[in-house]
Backbone as CSV, one residue per row, in Angstrom:
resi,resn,N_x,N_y,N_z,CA_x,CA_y,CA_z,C_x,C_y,C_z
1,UNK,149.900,-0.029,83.356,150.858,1.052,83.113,150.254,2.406,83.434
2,UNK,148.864,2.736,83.361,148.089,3.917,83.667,148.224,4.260,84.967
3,UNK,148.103,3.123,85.696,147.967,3.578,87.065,149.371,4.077,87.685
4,UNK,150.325,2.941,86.958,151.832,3.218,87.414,152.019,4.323,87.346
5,UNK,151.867,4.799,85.699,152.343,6.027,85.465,151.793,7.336,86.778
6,UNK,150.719,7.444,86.286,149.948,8.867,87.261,150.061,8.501,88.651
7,UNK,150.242,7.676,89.445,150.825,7.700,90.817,152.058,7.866,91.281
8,UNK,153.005,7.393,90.105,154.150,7.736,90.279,154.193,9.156,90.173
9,UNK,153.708,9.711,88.801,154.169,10.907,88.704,153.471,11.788,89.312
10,UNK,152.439,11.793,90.422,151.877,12.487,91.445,152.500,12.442,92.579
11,UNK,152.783,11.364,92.716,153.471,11.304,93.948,155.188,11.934,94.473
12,UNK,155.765,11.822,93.054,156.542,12.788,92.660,156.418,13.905,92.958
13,UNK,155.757,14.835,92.482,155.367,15.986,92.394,154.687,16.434,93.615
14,UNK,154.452,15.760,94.219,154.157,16.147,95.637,155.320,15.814,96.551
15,UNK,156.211,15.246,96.155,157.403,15.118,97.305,157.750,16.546,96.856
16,UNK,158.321,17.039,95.467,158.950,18.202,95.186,157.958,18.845,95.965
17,UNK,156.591,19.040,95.874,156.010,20.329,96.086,156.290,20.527,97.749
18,UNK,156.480,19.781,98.685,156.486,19.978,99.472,158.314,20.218,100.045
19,UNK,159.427,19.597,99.240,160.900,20.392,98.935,160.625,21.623,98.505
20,UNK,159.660,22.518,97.752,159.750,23.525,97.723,159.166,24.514,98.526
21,UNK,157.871,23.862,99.178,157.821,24.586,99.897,158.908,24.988,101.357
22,UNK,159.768,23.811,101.847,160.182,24.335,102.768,161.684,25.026,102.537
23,UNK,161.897,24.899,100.882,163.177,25.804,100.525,162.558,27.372,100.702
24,UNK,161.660,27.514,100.147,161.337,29.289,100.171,160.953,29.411,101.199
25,UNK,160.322,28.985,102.091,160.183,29.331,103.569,161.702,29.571,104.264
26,UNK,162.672,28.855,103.721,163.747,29.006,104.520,165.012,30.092,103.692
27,UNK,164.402,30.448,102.764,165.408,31.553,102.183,164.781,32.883,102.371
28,UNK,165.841,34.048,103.160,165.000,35.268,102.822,165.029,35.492,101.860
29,UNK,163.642,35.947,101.652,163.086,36.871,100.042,163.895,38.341,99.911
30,UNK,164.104,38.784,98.707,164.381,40.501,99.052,162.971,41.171,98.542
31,UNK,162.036,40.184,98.326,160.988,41.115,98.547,159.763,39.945,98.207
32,UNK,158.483,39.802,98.734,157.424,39.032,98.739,156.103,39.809,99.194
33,UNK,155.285,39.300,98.333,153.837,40.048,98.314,152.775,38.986,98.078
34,UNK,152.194,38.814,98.490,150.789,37.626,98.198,149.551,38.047,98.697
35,UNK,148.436,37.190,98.126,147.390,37.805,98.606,146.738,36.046,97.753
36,UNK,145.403,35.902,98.893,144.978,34.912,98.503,143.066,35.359,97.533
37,UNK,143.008,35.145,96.691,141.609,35.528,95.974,140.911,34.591,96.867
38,UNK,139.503,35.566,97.808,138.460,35.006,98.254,137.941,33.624,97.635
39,UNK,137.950,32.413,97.849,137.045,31.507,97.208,135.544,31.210,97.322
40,UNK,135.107,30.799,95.675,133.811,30.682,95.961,133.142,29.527,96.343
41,UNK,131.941,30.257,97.567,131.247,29.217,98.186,130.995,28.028,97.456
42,UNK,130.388,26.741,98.316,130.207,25.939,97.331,128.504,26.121,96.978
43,UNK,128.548,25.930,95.716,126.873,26.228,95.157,126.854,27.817,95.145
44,UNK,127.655,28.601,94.895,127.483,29.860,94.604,128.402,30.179,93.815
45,UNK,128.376,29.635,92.819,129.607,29.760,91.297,128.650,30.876,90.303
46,UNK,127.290,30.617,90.633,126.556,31.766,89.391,126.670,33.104,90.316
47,UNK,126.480,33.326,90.898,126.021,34.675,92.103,126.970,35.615,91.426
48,UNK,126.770,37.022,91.123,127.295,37.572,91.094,128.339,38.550,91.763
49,UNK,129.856,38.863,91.896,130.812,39.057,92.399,130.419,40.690,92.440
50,UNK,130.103,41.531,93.097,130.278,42.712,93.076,131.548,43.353,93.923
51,UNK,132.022,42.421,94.481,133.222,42.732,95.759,134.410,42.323,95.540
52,UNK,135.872,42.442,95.764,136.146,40.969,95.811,137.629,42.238,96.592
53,UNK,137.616,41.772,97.351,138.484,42.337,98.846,139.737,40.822,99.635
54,UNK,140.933,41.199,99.412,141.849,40.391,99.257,142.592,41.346,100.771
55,UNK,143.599,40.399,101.027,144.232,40.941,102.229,146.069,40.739,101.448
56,UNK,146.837,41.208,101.392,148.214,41.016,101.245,148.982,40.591,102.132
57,UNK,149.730,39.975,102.244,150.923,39.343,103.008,151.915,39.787,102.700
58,UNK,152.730,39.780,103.356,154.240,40.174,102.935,155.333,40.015,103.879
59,UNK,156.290,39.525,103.196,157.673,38.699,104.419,157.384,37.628,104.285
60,UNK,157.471,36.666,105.890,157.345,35.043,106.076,156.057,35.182,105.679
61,UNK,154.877,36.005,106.031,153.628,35.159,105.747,153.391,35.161,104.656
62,UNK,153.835,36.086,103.385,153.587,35.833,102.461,154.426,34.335,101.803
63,UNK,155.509,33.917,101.864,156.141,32.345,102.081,155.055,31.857,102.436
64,UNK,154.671,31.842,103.822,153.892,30.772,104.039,152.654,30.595,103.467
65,UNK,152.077,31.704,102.665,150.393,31.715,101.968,151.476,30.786,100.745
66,UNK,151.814,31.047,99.779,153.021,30.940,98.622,152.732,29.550,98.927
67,UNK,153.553,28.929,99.402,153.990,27.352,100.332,152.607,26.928,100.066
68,UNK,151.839,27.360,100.922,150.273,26.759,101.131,149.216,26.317,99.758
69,UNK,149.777,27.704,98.779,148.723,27.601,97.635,149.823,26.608,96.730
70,UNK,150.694,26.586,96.467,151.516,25.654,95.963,150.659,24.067,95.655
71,UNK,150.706,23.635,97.600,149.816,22.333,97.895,148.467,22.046,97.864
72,UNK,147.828,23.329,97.487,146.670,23.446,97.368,146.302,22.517,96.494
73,UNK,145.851,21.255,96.295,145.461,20.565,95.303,143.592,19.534,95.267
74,UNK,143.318,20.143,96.429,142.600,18.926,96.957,140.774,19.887,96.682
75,UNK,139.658,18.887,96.982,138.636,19.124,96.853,138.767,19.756,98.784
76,UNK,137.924,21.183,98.703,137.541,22.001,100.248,136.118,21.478,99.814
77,UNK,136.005,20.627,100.689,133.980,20.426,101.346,133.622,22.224,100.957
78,UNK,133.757,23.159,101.571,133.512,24.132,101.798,132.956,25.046,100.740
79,UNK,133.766,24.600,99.809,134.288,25.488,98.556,133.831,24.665,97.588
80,UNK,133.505,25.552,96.343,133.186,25.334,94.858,133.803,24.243,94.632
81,UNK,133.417,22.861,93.756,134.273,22.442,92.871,134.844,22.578,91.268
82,UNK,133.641,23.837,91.000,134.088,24.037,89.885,134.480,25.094,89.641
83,UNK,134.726,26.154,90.403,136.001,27.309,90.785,136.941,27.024,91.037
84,UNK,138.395,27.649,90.691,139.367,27.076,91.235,140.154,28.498,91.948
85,UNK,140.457,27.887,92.976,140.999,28.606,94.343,142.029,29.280,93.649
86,UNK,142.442,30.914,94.165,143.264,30.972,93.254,144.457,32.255,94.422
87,UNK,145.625,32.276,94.038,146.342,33.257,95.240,147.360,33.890,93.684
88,UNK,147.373,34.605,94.010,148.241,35.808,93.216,149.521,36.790,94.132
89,UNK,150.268,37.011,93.227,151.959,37.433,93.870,153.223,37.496,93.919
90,UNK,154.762,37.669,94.512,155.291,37.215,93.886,156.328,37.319,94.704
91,UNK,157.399,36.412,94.836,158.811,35.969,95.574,159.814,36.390,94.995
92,UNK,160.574,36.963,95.394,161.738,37.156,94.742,162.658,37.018,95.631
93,UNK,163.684,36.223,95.228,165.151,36.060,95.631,166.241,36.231,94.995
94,UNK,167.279,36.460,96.067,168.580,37.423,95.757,169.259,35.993,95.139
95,UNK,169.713,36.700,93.291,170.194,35.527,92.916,172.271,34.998,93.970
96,UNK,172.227,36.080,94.790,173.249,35.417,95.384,173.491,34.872,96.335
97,UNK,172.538,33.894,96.238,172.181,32.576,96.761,172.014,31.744,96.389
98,UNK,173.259,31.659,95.232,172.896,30.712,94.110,172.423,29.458,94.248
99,UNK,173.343,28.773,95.390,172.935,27.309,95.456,171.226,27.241,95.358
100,UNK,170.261,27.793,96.775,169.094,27.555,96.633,168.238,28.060,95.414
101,UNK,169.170,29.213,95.070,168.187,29.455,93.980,167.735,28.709,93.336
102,UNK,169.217,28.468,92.728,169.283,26.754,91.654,168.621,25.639,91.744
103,UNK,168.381,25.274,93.389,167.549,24.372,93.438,166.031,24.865,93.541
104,UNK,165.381,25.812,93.706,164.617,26.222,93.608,163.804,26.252,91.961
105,UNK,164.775,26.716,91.394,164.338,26.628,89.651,164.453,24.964,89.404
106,UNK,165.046,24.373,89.541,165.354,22.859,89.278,163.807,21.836,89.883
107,UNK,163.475,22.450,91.391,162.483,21.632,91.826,161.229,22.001,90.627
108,UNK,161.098,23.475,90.737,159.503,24.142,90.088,159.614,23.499,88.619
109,UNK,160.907,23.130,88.015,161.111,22.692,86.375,160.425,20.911,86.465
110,UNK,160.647,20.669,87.840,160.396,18.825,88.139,159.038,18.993,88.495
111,UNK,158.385,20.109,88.752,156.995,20.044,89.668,156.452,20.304,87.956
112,UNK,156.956,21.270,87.298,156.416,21.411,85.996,155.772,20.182,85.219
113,UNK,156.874,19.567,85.218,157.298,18.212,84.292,156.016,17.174,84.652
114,UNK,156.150,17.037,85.546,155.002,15.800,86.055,153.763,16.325,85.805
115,UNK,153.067,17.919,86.209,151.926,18.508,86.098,151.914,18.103,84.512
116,UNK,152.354,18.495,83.675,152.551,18.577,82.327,152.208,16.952,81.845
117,UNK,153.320,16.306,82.522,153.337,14.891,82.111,151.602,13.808,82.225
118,UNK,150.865,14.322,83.368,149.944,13.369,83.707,148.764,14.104,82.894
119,UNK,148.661,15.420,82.621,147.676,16.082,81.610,148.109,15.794,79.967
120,UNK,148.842,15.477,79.897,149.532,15.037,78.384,148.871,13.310,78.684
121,UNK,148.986,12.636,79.338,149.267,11.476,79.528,146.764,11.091,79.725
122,UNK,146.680,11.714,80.177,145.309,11.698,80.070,144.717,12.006,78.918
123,UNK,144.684,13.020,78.688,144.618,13.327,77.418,144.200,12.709,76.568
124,UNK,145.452,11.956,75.952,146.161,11.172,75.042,145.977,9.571,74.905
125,UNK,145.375,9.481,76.329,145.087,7.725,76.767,143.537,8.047,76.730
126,UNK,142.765,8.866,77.529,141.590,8.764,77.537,140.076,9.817,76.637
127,UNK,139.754,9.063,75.466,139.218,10.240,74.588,137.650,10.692,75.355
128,UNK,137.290,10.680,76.544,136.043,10.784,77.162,136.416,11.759,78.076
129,UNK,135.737,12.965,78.850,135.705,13.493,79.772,135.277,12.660,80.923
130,UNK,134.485,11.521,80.808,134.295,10.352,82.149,135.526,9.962,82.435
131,UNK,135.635,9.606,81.684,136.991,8.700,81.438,138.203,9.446,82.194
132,UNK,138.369,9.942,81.809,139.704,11.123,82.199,139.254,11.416,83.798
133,UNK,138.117,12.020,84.122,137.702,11.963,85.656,137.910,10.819,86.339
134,UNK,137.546,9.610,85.743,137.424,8.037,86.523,139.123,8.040,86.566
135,UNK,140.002,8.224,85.659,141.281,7.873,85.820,141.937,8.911,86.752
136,UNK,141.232,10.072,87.026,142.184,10.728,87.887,141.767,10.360,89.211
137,UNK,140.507,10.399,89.373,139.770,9.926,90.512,140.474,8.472,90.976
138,UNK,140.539,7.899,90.333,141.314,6.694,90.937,142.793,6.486,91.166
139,UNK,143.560,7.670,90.676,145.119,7.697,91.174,145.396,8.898,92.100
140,UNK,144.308,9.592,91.975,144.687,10.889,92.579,143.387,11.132,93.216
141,UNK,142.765,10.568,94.116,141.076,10.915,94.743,141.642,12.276,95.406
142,UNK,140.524,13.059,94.942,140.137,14.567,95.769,140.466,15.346,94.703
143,UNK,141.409,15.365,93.999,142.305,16.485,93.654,141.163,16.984,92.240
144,UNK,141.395,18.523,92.596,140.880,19.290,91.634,141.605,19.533,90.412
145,UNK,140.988,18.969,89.173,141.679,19.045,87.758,142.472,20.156,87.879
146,UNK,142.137,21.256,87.960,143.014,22.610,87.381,143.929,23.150,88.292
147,UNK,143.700,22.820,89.585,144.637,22.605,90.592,145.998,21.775,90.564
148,UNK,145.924,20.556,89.772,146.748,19.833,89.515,147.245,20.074,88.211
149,UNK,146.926,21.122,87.487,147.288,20.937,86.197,148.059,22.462,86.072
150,UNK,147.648,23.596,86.496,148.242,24.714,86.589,149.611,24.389,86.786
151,UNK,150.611,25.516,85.759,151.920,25.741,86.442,152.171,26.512,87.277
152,UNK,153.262,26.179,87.712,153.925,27.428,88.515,155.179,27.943,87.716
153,UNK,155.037,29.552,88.008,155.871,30.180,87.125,157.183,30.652,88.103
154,UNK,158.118,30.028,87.176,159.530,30.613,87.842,160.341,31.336,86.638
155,UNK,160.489,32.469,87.355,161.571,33.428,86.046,163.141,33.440,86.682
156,UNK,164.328,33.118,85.945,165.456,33.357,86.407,166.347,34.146,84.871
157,UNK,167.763,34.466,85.397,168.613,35.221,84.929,168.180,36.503,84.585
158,UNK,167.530,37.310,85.514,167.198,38.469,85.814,166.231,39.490,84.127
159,UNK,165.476,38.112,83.582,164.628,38.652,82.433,163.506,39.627,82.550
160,UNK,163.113,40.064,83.440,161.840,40.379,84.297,162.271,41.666,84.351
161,UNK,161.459,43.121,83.827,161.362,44.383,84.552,160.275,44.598,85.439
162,UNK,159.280,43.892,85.098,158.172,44.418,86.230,157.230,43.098,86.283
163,UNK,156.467,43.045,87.103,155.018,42.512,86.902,153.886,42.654,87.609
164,UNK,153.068,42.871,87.298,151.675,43.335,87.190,150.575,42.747,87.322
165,UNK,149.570,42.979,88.253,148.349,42.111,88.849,146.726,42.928,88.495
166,UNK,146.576,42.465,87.471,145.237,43.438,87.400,143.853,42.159,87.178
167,UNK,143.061,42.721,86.832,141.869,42.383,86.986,141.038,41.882,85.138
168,UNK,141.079,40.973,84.698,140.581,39.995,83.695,139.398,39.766,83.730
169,UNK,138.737,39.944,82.481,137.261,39.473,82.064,137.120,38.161,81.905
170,UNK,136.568,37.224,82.769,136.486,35.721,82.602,135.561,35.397,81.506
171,UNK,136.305,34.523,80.437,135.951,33.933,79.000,134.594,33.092,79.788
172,UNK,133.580,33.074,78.602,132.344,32.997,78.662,131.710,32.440,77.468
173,UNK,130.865,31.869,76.991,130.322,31.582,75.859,129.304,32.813,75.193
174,UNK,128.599,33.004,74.223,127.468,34.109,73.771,127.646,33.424,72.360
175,UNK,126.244,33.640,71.951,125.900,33.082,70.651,126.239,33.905,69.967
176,UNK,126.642,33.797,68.510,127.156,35.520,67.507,126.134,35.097,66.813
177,UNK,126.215,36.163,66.044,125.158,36.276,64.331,126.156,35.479,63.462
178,UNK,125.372,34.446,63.103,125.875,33.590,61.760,126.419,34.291,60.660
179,UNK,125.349,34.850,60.110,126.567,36.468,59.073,127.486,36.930,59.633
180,UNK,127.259,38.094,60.618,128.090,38.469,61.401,129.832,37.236,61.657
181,UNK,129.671,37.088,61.775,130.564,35.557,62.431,131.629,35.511,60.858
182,UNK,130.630,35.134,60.046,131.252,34.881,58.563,131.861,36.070,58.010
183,UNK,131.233,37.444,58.030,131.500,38.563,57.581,133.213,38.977,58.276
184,UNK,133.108,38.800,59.555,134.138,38.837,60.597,135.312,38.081,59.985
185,UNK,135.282,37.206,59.794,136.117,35.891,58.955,136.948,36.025,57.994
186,UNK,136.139,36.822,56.872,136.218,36.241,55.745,137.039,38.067,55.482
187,UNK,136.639,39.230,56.907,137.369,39.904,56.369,139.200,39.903,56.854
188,UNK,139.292,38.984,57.820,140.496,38.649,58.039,141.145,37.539,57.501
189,UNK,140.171,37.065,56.419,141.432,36.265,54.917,141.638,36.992,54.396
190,UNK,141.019,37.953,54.357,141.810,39.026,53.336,142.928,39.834,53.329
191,UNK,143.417,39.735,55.058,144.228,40.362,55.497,145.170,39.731,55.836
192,UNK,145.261,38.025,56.020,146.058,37.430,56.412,146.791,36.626,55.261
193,UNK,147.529,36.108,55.338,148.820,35.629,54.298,148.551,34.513,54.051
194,UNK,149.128,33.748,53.363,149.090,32.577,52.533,148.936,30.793,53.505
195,UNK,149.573,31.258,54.581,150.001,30.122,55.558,148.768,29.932,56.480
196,UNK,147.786,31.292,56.285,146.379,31.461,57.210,145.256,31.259,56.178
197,UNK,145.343,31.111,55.110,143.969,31.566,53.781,143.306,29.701,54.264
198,UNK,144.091,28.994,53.934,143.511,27.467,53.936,142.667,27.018,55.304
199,UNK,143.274,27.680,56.410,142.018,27.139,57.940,141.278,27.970,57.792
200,UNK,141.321,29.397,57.271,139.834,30.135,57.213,139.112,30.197,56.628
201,UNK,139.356,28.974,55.148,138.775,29.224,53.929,138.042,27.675,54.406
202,UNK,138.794,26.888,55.633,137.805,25.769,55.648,136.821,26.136,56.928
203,UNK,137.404,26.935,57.923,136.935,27.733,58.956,134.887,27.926,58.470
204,UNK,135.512,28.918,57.513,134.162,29.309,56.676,133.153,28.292,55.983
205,UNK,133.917,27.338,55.615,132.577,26.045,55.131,131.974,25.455,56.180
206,UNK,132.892,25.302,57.112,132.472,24.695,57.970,131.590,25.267,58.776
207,UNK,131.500,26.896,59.087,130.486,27.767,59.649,129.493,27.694,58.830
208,UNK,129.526,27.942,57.662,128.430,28.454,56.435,127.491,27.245,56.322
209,UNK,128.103,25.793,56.930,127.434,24.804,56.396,126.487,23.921,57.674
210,UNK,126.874,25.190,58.969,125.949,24.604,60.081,125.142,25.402,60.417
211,UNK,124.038,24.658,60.696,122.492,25.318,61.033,122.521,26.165,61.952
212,UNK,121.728,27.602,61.747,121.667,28.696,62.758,121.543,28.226,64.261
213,UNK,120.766,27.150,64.709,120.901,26.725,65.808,121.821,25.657,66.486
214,UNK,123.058,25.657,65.839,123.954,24.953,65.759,125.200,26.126,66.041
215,UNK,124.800,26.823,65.513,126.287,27.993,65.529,127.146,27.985,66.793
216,UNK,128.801,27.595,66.339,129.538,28.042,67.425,129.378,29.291,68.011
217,UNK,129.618,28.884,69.465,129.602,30.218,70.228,131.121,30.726,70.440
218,UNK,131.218,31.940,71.168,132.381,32.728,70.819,132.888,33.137,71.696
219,UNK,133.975,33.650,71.886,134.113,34.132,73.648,133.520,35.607,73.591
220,UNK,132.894,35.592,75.166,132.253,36.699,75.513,132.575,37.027,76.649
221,UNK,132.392,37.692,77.545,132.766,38.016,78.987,131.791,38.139,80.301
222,UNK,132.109,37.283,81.501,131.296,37.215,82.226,132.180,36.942,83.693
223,UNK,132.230,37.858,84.861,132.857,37.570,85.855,134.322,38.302,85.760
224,UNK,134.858,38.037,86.763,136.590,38.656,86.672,137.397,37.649,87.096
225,UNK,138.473,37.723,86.805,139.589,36.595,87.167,141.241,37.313,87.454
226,UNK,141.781,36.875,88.702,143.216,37.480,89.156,143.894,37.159,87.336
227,UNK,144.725,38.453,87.233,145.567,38.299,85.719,146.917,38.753,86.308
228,UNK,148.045,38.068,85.587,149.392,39.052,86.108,149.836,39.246,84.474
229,UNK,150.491,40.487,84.206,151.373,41.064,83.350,152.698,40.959,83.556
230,UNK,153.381,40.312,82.931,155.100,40.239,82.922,155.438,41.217,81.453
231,UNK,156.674,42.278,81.797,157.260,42.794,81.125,159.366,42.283,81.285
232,UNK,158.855,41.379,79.943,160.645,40.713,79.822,161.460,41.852,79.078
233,UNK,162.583,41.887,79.702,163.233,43.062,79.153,163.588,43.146,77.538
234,UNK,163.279,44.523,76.933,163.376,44.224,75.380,162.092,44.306,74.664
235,UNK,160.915,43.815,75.942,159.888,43.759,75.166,159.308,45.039,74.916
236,UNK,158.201,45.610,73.891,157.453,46.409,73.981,155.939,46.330,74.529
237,UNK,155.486,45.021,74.658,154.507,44.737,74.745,154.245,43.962,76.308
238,UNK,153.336,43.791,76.911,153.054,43.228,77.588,152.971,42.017,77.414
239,UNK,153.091,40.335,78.003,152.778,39.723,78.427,151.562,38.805,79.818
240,UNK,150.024,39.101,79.156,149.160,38.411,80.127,149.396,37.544,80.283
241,UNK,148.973,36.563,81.278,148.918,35.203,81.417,147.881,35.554,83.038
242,UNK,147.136,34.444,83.075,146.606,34.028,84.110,147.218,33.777,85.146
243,UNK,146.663,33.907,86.718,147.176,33.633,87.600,146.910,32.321,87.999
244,UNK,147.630,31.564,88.989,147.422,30.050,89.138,146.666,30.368,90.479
C-alpha cells in the first residue's frame, strides 16, 4: 500500500504540475515578475554569501521561469543537495477569465493535496529519518525532500493588497545560557494566560532538569533566505511566509 500510495500520488501531481504549467504559459498575465535565487554550488552550502544578484523576468519569460520552478523537483548534479533551489515572484491574472482562472486555482488546490498528502503519509508511516529517505528514494528517485514538499501559493477573490519580497535571516541553531533560557520562560508565564501556564510550567522542568551540556539550542541567525510579505485586505499586520 506504501508504494501504491506515493507513486500514485506523485505521479498525480506531476501530471497537474505540468497542466499547470502549460495553462499559465497560455493565459496573458496582467502583470508577472520573477526572478530565480542564484543556487548553491554543490559542496559550498557553508561559504559565505556576501552577494546574491538575481536577474527579473517579466511577461512570457517570467511564465516560463514560474512553469520551470514549479517542476523543479529533482536532484542538479551541479547543485547543493542540501540547499533548496529557490525562485521568488508573482503572476497575476485578470479574474475575467474566469474559466482558466478556475482551473488554475483547482489544479494548484490538487498539486497542494498530494504534496501535503505524501509528507503526511511519511511521516506518519515512517518514525526514522532513514526510513522516510529509503521510502522516498524508492517511489520518487532524485527528488529533493523540500522541493517536493513546498507549496505553491495561490490567492483568489481579490484578498491581496500588496506583496512583498524582502530579504530573511535563515534560522540557525546557537547554544543559550541555561538561566538565561529559564529566566526568559518563566517571565512569559507570567504574562501568559491560563491555556499557556501548563506547557511552560512543564517547558521549565523539563529545561531545569537537563544537563548544561545537553541544553536545547534556540533559533539564531545565520545566512539570508528569499521572504515574501502578503498584506490581505483588513489586515494591519503583515503576513511573512517563506518563498518556495
Amino acid at each position: 500500500m506504501a508504494k501504491n500510495f506515493i507513486s500514485e500520488q506523485f505521479s498525480a501531481m506531476c501530471r497537474d504540475l505540468t497542466n499547470l504549467s502549460s495553462l499559465i504559459k497560455r493565459l496573458p498575465p496582467r502583470y508577472a515578475k520573477v526572478a530565480a535565487i542564484p543556487p548553491t554550488g554543490k559542496g559550498m552550502e557553508n561559504e559565505p554569501v556576501n552577494k546574491i544578484v538575481v536577474t527579473e523576468q517579466t511577461g512570457r519569460e517570467a511564465l516560463e521561469l514560474a512553469a520551470h520552478s514549479y517542476r523543479d523537483l529533482h536532484i542538479n548534479p551541479d547543485y547543493s543537495q542540501k540547499s533548496a533551489r529557490r525562485t521568488v515572484g508573482v503572476l497575476w491574472f485578470s479574474p475575467s477569465r474566469i474559466g482558466v482562472a478556475d482551473e488554475i486555482a483547482a489544479t494548484v488546490e490538487r498539486i497542494n493535496a498530494a504534496k501535503a498528502g505524501i509528507e503526511e503519509f511519511i511521516i506518519s508511516t515512517y518514525p526514522t529519518r532513514q526510513e522516510r529517505f529509503e521510502a522516498l528514494r524508492a517511489d520518487c528517485p532524485g527528488v529533493m525532500t523540500l522541493h517536493l514538499y513546498r507549496q505553491i501559493r495561490c490567492y483568489t477573490n481579490g484578498d491581496i493588497d500588496s506583496i512583498r519580497f524582502t530579504w530573511q535571516r535563515k534560522d540557525s541553531l546557537k547554544k543559550p545560557v541555561k538561566e538565561e533560557l529559564l529566566q526568559r520562560i518563566r517571565e512569559e508565564l507570567e504574562r501568559s494566560g491560563p491555556d499557556y501556564q501548563l506547557p511552560l510550567e512543564q517547558l521549565i522542568q523539563k529545561i531545569a532538569s537537563t544537563p548544561e551540556a545537553l541544553s536545547p539550542g534556540a533559533k539564531g541567525s545565520k545566512g539570508s533566505t528569499g521572504g515574501k510579505t502578503s498584506w490581505p485586505q483588513g489586515y494591519s499586520k503583515p503576513l511573512p511566509r517563506q518563498c518556495p
